[in-house]
N, C-alpha and C positions, 0 to 999 in steps of 0.2 A: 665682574662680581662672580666668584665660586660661591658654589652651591653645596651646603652642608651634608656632605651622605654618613656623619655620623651619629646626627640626628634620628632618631624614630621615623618623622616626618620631615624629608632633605627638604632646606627650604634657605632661602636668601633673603626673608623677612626678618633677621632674628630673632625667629621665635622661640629661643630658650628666655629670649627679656620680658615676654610676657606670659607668664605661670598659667595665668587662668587660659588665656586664648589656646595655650598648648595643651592642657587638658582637656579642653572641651571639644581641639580638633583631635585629639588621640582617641575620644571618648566615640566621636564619628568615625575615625577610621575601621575599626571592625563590622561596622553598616557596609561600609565600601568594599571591605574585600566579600562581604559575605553575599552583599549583592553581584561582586562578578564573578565570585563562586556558582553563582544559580541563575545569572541573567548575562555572562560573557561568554568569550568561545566555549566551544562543546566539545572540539577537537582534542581528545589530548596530546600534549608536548611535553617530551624533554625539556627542550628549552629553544630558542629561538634566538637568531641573529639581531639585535635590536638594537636603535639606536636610543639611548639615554643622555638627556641631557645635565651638562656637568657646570655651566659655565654657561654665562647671558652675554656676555661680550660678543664682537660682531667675526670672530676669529677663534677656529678649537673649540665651540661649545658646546659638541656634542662627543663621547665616545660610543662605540662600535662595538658589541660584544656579543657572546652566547648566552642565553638570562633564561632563565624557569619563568612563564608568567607570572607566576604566582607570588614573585620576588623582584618583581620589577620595581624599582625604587619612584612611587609616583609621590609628586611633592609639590612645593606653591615655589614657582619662579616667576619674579618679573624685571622686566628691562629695566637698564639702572637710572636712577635718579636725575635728574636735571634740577638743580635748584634753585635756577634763574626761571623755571618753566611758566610761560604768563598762559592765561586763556586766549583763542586765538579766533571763538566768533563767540556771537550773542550779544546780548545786556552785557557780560560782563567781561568782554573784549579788556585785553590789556593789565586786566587784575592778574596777580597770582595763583595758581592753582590752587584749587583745593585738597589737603591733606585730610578732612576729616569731611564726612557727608553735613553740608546744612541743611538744616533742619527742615526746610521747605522742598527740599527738592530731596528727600527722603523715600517716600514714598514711590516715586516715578523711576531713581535710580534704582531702588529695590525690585521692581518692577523687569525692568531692562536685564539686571543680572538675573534674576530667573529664570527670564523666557530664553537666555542665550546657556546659563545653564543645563535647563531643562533638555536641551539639542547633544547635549554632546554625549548624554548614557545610552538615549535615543539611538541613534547611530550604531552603538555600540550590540543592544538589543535586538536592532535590524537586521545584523551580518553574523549571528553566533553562531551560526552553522552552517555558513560557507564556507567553511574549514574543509568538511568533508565531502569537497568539492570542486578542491583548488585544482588548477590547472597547470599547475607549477610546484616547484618549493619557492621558488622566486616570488611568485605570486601570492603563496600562504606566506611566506615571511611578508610580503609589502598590507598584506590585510591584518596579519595581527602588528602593526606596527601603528596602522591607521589606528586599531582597535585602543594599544593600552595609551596612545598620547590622546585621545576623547577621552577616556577616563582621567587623566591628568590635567584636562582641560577642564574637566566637571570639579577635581582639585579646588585649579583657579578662582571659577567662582563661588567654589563653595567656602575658601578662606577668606571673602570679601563679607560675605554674608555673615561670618564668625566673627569677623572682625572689627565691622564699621555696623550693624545693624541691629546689636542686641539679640532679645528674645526672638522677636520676629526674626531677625536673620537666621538664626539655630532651626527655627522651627520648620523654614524654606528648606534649609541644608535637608532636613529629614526626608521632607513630602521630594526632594528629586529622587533618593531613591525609591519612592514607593508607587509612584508613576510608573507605566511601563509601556511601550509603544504596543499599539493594537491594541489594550487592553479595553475592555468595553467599560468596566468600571473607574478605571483612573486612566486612562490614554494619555500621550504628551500632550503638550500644551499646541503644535502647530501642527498641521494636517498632516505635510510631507513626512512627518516625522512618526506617522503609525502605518503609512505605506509599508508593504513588506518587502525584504530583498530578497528573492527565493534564489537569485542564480548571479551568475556574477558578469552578464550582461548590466544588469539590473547595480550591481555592486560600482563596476565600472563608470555606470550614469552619472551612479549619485553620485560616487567622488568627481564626477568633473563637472556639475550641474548644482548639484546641493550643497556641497561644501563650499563650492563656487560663492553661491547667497552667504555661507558662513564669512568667505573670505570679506565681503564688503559689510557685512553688519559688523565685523569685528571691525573691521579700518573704520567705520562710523563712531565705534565705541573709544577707540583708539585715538581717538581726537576730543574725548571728555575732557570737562575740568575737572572730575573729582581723579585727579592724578594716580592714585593707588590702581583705577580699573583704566586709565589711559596704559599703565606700564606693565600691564598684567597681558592687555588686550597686545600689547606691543610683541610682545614674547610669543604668544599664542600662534600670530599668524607667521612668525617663523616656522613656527611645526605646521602648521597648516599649508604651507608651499606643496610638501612631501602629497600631501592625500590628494590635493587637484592632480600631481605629478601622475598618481596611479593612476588615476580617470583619463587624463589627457591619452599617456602612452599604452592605457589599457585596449579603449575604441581602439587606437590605429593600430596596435596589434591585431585587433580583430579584423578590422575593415581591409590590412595587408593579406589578413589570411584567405579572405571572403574574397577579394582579385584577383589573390594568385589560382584560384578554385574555378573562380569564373573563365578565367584567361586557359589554364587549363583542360576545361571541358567546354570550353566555347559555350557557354551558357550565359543567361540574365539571372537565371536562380540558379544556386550554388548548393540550396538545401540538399539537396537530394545526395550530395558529394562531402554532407559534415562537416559545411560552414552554415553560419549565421547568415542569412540571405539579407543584400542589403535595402532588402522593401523593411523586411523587418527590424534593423537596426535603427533605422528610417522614425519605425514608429515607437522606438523607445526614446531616438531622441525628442520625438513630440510631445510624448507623457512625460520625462523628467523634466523636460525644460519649461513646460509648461505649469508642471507641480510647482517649480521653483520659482516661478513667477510670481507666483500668489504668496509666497514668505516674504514678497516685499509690500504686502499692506493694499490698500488702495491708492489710488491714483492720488488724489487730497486728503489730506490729515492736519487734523486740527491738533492731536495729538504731538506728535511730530515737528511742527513748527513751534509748539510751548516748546520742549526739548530742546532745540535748536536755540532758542530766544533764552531760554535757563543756562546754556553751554553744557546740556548734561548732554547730549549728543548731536556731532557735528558732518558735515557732509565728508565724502573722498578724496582725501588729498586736500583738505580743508586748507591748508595754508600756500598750495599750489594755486588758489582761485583768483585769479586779477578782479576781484571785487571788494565791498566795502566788513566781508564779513558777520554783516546783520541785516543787510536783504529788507529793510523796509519800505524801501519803496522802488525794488525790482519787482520785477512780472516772469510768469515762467508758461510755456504753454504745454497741453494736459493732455492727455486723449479722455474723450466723452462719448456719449451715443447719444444720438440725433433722430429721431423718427425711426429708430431701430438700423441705425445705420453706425460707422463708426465713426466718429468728427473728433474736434480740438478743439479747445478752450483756453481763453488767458485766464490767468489765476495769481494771487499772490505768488511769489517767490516760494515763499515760507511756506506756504499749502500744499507747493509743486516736490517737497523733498522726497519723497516715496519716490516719484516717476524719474525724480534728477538722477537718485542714486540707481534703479531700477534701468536706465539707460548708459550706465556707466559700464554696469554689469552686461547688457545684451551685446553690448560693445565686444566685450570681452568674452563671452560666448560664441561669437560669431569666430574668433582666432582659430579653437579649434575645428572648428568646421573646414576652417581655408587648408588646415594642415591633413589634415584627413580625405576631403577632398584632390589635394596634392597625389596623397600616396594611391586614389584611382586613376588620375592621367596619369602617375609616370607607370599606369600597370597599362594603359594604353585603353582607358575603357571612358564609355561619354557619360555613364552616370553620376550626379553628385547627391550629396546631400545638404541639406537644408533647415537651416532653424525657421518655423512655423508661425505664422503672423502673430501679435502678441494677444490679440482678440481670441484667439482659436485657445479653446479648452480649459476656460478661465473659471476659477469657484470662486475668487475674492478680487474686489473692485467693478469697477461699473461695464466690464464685459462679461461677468458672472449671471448666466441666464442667457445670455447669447449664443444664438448656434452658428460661429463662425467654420467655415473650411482651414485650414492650414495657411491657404494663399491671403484669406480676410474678407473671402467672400460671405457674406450675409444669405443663410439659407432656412428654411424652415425646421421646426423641430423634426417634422418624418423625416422631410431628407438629411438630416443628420444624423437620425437611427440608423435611415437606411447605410448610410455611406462610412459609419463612424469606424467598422472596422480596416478599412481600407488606411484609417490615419490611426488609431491608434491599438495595440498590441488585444489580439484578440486569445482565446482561451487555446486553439490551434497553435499560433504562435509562440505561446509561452510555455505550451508542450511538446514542441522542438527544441526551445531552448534547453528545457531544462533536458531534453534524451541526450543532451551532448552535454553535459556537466556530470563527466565521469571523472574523480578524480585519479589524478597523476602525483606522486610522490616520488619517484626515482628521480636521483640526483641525473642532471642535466636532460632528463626528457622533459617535454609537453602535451597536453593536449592538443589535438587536432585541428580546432577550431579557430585558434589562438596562434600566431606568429611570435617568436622566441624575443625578448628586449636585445636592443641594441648591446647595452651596456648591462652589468649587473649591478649589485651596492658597494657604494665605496668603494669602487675598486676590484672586488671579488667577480670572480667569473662567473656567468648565469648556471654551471653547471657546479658552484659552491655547494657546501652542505648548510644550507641556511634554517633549515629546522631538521630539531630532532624530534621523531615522532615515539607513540611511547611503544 
């Protein structure tokens, strides 16, 4: 399926067939640019090496170009049509998709696309002045690239909203842009999401930790019946591969650099030599992964299992699961706390979904660690690092209030004052970081701190011209 770029708004909906829907999104579009006129990067550019997408097929769907941000052609694509597509769990196992919202389950899918809307301008408001601090052009091209596909993902749901939700839908479309992360009067809607990113430690996190959470709430969404936000969702985590991409190969940049420092001065702290010291990379993996933790809900949700049981949303890899698909009379077991201790409990199936999916994802968290880890033994050095018990530094679900250690020791509130900056990123620490977030812009240097990418994009060499500064 190509993608209309003669269009106003390029889009593979046909939406020249419906008059009204096109007016009311063209009527939003100047909200949108006006807001990342005054709420996206800050950096100015020429223009920038970016990838846009042309085409949802699984082959060619993106081109490669030098683009003005300002010009960046953002538009409503989703994966193409299936029209055999049946419902694959719930009550309504085996029916046909839904092409328009019923009526009952209205309100909860409106719900869902918000809270997943609401995430993607977030992001975008977090990082707008990492610009003037990139460590690369490489790296300033792979962050505005993150930047304008969150905005095209804000797109996404915001033509779902226009399209299947009425007045209420239009009315949501508005209130995403008038939220704004950290704001004390409108805030976004989930915590991690008014964290600030002052530095691109911090930048690096989120995209492999946060967008991580992005990556499985969209494959949960991706597996609806209401089939419009199944093939939306479907496309999405295409572009979504890229931004874990940065996170993933961002750390082991760093962690390379931080060895080779070590290995060269024969030291355990590297600080002193204008690396990222790995106590302290240590404790931002413990604050992101842990923020990230809590974007998946509580342990048990009653919430969650309606969902589930409606087919509005379904678990990871839902059609990969050797079971019966509606889970009525499966058991799942839970983490709980016990006498102030940390235990487990059986529980419906259906109650267990937060922790099912929540465990798919720590799974998948722990990958990078083994790779990153990798690149300190082959520097010949016995440190590693470590994802953080799941008790430890929890604000939502039933370890919220507990003062776990990292390991999941159970300790008292003082000693957790007293010890806390040991695990996670104190005021010290993030005033190292940021003295070495000196920006670099000459074509093929980098910053110090930072080891150079393997590979560049597409093909291009890392010392390409990938942004033009103004």
């Amino acid at each position: 399926m190509s993608i209309d770029y003669q269009e106003q708004i390029p889009n593979n909906v046909d939406l020249h067939e419906d008059r009204r829907l096109q007016r009311a999104l063209e009527s939003w579009q100047p909200s949108f640019l006006g807001w990342w006129q005054t709420m996206g990067p800050t950096l100015p550019t020429e223009d920038v090496y970016l990838r846009t997408a042309v085409n949802v097929g699984r082959e060619g769907w993106a081109h490669f170009g030098h683009v003005a941000m300002k010009d960046y052609r953002w538009g409503i694509f989703l994966a193409e049509r299936d029209g055999e597509r049946k419902i694959a769990f719930g009550q309504h196992k085996g029916e046909p998709a839904w092409q328009k919202v019923p009526g009952e389950y209205r309100s909860d899918l409106r719900r869902l696309i918000v809270i997943q809307g609401d995430t993607e301008p977030a992001s975008v408001e977090q990082q707008r002045n990492l610009g003037a601090t990139a460590p690369s052009l490489y790296d300033l091209r792979n962050l505005f690239q993150v930047n304008v596909e969150e905005g095209r993902h804000l797109w996404a749901m915001v033509y779902l909203l226009h399209a299947y939700f009425g007045r209420d839908g239009r009315e949501e479309a508005e209130a995403l842009l008038k939220r704004n992360s950290g704001s004390e009067d409108a805030p976004r809607i989930l915590g991690a999401f008014n964290e600030e990113t002052p530095d691109w430690l911090s930048f690096f996190m989120f995209t492999y930790f946060t967008d991580r959470d992005g990556k499985y709430q969209l494959g949960t969404l991706k597996e609806s019946a209401f089939d419009p936000l199944s093939r939306t969702c479907e496309f999405m985590l295409k572009e979504e591969s890229h931004h874990m991409f940065v996170g993933t190969t961002g750390i082991d940049r760093i962690v390379e650099r931080t060895a080779q420092l070590m290995v060269e001065h024969d030291t355990d702290d590297a600080g002193p030599h204008g690396a990222i010291p790995l106590a302290t990379i240590q404790k931002y993996i413990n604050f992101h992964y842990t923020v990230s933790l809590d974007l998946f809900g509580g342990e048990q949700s009653t919430n969650v299992a309606n969902y589930f049981t409606a087919g509005i949303k379904g678990r990871w890899m839902e059609e990969r699961r050797k079971d019966d698909h509606r889970l009525l009379d499966d058991s799942a077991v839970v983490d709980t706390v016990e006498d102030g201790q940390v235990a487990s409990v059986e529980v419906p199936a259906l109650l267990g979904l937060n922790s099912d999916l929540r465990a798919e994802y720590v799974a998948d968290c722990e990958n990078g660690l083994k790779r990153w880890n990798t690149v300190l033994e082959d520097a010949g050095l016995p440190q590693r690092l470590v994802i953080p018990h799941r008790a430890f530094n929890r604000k939502v679900g039933v370890f919220a209030g507990l003062h776990a250690t990292p390991d999941g020791t159970v300790v008292s509130k003082q000693d957790w004052e007293a010890q806390v900056g040991t695990w996670l990123p104190t005021d010290a620490d993030k005033a190292h970081v940021r003295s070495l977030m000196q920006p670099v812009y000459e074509r093929g240097k980098i910053a110090s701190w930072i080891a150079p990418p393997r590979n560049g994009i597409n093909g291009k060499p890392f010392d390409y011209d990938y942004v033009h500064l103004v």
